[in-house]
C-alpha positions as a Markdown table, in Angstrom:
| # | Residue | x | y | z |
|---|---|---|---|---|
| 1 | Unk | 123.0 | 85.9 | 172.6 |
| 2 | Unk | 122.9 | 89.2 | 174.4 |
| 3 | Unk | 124.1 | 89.6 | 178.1 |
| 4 | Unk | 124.1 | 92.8 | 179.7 |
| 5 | Unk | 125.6 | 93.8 | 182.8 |
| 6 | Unk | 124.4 | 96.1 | 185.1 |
| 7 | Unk | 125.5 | 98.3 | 188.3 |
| 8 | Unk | 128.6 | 97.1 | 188.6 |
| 9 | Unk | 131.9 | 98.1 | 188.6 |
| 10 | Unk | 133.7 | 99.6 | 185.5 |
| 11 | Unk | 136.5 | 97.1 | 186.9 |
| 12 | Unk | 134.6 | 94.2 | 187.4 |
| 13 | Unk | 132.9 | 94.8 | 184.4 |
| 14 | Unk | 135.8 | 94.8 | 181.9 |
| 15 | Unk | 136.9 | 91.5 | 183.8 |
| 16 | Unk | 134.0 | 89.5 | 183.1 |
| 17 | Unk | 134.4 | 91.0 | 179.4 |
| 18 | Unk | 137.4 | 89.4 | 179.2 |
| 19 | Unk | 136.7 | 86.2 | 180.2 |
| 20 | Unk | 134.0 | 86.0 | 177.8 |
| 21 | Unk | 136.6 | 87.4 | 175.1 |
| 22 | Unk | 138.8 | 83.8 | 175.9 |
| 23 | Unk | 135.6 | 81.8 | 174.4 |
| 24 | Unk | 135.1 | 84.2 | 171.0 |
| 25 | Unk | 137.4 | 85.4 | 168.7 |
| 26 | Unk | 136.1 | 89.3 | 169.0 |
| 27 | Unk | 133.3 | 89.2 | 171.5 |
| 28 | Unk | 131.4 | 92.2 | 170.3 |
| 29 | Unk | 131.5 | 94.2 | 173.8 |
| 30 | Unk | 130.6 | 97.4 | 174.4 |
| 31 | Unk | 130.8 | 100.0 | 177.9 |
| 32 | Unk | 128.4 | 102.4 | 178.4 |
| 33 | Unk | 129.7 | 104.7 | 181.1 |
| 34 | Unk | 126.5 | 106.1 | 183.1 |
| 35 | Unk | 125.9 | 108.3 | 185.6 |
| 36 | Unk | 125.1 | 106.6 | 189.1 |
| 37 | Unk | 124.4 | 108.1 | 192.3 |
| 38 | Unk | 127.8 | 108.0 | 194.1 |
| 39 | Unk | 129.3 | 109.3 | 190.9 |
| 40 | Unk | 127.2 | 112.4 | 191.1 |
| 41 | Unk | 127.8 | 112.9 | 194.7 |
| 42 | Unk | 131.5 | 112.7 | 194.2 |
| 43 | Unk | 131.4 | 115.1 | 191.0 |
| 44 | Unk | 129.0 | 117.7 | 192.9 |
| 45 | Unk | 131.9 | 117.6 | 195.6 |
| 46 | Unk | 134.5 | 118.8 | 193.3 |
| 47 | Unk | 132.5 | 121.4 | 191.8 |
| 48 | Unk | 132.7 | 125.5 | 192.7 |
| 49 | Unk | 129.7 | 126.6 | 194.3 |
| 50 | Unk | 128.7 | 128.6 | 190.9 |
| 51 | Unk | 129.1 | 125.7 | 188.6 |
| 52 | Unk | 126.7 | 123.1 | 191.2 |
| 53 | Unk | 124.7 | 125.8 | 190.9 |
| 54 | Unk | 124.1 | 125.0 | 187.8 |
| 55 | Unk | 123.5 | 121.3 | 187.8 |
| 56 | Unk | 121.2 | 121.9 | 190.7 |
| 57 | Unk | 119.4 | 124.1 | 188.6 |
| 58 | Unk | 119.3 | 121.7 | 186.0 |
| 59 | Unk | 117.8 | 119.3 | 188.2 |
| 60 | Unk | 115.3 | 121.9 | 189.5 |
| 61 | Unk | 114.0 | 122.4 | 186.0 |
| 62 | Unk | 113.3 | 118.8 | 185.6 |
| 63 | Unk | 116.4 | 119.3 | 183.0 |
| 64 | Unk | 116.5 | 122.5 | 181.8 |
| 65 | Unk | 118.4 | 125.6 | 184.0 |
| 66 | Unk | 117.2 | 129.0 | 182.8 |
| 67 | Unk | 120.1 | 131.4 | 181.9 |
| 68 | Unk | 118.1 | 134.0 | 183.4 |
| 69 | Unk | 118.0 | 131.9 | 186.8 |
| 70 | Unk | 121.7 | 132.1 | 186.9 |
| 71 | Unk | 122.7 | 135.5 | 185.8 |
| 72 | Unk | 122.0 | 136.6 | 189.5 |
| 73 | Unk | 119.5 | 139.4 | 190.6 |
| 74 | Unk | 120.5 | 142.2 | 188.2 |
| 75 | Unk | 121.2 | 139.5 | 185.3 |
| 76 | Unk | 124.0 | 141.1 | 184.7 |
| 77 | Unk | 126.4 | 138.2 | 185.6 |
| 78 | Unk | 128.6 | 136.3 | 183.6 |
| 79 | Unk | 128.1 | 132.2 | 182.8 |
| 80 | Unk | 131.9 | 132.1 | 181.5 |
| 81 | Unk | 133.6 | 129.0 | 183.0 |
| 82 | Unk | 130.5 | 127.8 | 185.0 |
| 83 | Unk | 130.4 | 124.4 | 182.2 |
| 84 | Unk | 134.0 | 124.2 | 181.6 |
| 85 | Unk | 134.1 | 123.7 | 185.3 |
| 86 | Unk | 132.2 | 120.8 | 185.1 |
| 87 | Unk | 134.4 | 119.4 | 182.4 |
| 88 | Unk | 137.6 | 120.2 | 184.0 |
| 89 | Unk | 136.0 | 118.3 | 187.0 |
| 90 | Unk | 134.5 | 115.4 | 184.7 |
| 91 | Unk | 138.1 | 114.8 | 183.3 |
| 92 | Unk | 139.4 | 115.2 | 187.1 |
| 93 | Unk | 137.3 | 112.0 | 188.0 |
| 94 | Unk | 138.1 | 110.0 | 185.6 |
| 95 | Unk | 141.8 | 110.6 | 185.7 |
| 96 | Unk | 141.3 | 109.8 | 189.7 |
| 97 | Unk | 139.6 | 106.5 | 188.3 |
| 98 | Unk | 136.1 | 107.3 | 190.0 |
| 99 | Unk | 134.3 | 107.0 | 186.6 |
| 100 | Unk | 135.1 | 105.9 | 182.9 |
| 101 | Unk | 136.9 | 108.5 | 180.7 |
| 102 | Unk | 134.2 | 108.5 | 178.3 |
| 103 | Unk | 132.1 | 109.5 | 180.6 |
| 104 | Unk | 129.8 | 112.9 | 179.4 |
| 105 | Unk | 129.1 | 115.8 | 180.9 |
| 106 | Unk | 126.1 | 115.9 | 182.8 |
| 107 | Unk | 125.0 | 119.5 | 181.3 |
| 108 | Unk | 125.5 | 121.1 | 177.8 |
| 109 | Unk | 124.8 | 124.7 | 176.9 |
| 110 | Unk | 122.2 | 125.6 | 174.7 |
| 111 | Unk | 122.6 | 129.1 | 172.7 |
| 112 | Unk | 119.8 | 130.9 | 170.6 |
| 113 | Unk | 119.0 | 129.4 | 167.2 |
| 114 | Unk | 117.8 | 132.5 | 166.4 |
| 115 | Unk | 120.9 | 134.2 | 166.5 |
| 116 | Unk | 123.8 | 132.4 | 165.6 |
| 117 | Unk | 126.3 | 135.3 | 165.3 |
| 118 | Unk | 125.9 | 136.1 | 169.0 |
| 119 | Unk | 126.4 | 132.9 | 171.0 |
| 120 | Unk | 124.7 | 134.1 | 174.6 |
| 121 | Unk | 123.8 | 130.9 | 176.8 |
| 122 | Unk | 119.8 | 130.6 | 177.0 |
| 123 | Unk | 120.5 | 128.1 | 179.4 |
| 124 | Unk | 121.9 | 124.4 | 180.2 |
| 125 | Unk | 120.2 | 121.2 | 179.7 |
| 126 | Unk | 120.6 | 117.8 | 181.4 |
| 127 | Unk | 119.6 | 114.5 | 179.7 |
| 128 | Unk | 116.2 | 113.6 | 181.2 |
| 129 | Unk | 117.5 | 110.5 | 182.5 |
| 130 | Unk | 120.1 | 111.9 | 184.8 |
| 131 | Unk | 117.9 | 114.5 | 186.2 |
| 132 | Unk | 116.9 | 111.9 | 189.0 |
| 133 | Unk | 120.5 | 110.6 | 189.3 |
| 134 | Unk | 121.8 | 113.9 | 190.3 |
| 135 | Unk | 118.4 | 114.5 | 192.1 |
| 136 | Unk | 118.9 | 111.6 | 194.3 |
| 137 | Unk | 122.6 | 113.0 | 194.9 |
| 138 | Unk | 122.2 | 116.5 | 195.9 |
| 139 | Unk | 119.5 | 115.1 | 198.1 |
| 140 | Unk | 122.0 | 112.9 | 199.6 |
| 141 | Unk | 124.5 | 115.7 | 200.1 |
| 142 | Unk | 121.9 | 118.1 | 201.8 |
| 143 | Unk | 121.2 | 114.8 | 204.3 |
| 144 | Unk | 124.5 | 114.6 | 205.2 |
């Protein structure tokens, strides 16, 4: 038998785990922290305006944020710490208890294959399937 749970709780989750863990010896159980919509809100909240920038970027690109859109009208400036402020934030969340530890970050850089030696940013890509999560919660943010 397979249950899954969905769009609940983290909490309530892990509760209803372990009341089906009193009936089996190891119930095979598994937590998939994901992105929701309030999550996203509350991690675009904590975020410098240069590192939002990003993940709105992100979401502007259907996933993918040019480096070049970032580097600012010369393209002269830096990407240093825009991602590891993300992280930072990421690992701020989940030590506040808004969101699983385990949960990923929403962008990764991506550097040029071509030239491994020199690890410039090409740009930052989001997971196709949170593009409309964070969509729907910088929409939400520019209503309020």
């Amino acid at each position: 038998m397979r249950i899954i749970i969905e769009d609940v709780p983290d909490d309530l989750a892990r509760e209803i785990a372990a009341l089906i863990g009193h009936h089996q010896d190891s119930p095979p159980v598994t937590f998939t922290p994901e992105w929701t919509v309030t999550r996203a809100v509350q991690l675009l909240r904590d975020l410098p305006a240069v590192a939002s920038q990003l993940i709105r970027e992100a979401v502007a690109g259907n996933g993918w944020a040019p480096a070049e859109n970032l580097r600012g009208p010369d393209g002269k400036a830096s990407l240093r710490g825009r991602s590891g402020a993300i992280t930072k934030a990421v690992n701020r969340g989940a030590a506040a208890g808004k969101w699983p530890k385990e949960m990923p970050v929403p962008v990764q850089a991506q550097y040029d294959p071509e030239n491994p030696a020199y690890q410039r940013t090409m740009g930052y890509e989001m997971p196709e399937d949170l593009v409309p999560v964070f969509r729907a919660a910088i929409d939400r943010i520019t209503e309020q």
